[in-house]
N, C-alpha and C positions, 0 to 999 in steps of 0.2 A: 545638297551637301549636308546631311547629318552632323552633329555633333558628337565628338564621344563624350560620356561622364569626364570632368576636371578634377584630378586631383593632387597633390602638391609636388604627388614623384612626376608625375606628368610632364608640368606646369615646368618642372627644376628639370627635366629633363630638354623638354624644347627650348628653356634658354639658353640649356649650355650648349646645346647643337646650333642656335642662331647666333652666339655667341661669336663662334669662331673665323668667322670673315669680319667679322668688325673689326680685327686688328689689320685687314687688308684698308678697309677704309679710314684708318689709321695713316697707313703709309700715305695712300691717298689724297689724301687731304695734306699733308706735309708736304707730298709731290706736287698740289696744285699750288700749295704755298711759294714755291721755290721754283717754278715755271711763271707763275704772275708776277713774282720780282724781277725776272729775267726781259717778262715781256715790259715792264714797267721802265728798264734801262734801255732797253732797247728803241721805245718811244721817248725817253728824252734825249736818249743820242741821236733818233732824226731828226728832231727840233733844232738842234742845236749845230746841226749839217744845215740842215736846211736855212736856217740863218744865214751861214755863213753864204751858202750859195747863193743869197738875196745880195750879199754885201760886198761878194767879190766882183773884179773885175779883170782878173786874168782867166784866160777860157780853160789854163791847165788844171786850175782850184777846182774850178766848178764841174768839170770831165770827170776830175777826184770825187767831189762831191756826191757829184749823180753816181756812180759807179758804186762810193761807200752806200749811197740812198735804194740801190738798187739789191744790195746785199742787206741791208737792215728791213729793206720789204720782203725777202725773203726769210729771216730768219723770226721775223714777227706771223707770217702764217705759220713757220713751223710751229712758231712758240704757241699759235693760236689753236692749230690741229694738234697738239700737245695737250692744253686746256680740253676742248672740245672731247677727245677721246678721255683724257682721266674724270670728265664728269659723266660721262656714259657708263666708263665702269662702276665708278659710285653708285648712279644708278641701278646697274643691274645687279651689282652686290648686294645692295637695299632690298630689292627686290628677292634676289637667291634670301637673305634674313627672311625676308614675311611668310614665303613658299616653306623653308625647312619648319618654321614655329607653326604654322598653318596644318603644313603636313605631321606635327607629332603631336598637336595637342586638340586635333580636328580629323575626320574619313576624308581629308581633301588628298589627294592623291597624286601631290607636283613636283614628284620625285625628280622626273624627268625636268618638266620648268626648273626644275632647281639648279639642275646638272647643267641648262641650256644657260642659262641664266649665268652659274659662277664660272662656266668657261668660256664666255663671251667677255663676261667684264675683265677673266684674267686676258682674251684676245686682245682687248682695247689696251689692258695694260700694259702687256706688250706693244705693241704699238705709238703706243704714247710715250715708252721708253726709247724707241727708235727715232721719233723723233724731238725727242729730247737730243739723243747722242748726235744727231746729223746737224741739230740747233747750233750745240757747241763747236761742233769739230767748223763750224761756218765761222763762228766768232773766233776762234782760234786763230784762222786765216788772217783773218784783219789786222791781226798783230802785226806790229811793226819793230824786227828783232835790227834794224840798219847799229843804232847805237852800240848795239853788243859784238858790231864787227868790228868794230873802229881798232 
């Protein structure tokens, strides 16, 4: 891999083109924020089931229990495959960055990596939105609207 001569238009040019997914890892990273809170609640509402199912002694509670214990283990993989998928896009975002900066101010020629790369990480992003959506719409469920009939 040759180098080409550096020079300032260059140099200004490859950041601004590596630039521009950085506001994706933006979101990103906001979205992983707001997914580990989720999963963060989600683990102290088993705790706190699971407690109780230590402490009961009617078999209806603890049926409840296990049932809510059984929906909160599912909604913590989602929440975890949520994670999982939006630090892969990270990743390959990162990467689409180095390939575009690499590709304008260097003969490296990863036009293509680039291409493979920023629509993979928007794959995962996708993805990681969908299970975000299927995360909630499970919590949602658990709601208990009985009050609001009365």
């Amino acid at each position: 891999m040759a180098l080409v001569p550096l020079d300032s238009d260059t140099i200004t040019h490859g950041i601004q083109l590596a630039v521009a997914p950085v506001f994706l890892l933006t979101a990103v990273a906001g979205m992983i924020g707001a997914v580990a809170g989720r999963l963060a609640r989600i683990i102290d509402r088993a705790r706190v089931v699971e407690q109780r199912v230590r402490a009961a002694q009617d078999d209806a509670v603890i049926a409840g229990c296990l049932a809510e214990l059984t929906t909160l283990r599912t909604r913590g993989r989602l929440t975890n495959a949520c994670i999982a998928l939006l630090t892969t896009c990270a990743f390959l975002i990162g990467l689409t960055i180095i390939l575009l900066f690499l590709g304008e101010t260097t003969a490296f020629m990863g036009a293509r990596w680039a291409i493979a790369g920023f629509l993979s990480g928007i794959g995962c992003f996708l993805l990681a939105l969908l299970c975000f959506l299927a995360e909630t719409v499970i919590a949602t469920q658990l709601l208990n609207f009985e009050l609001l009939e009365r």
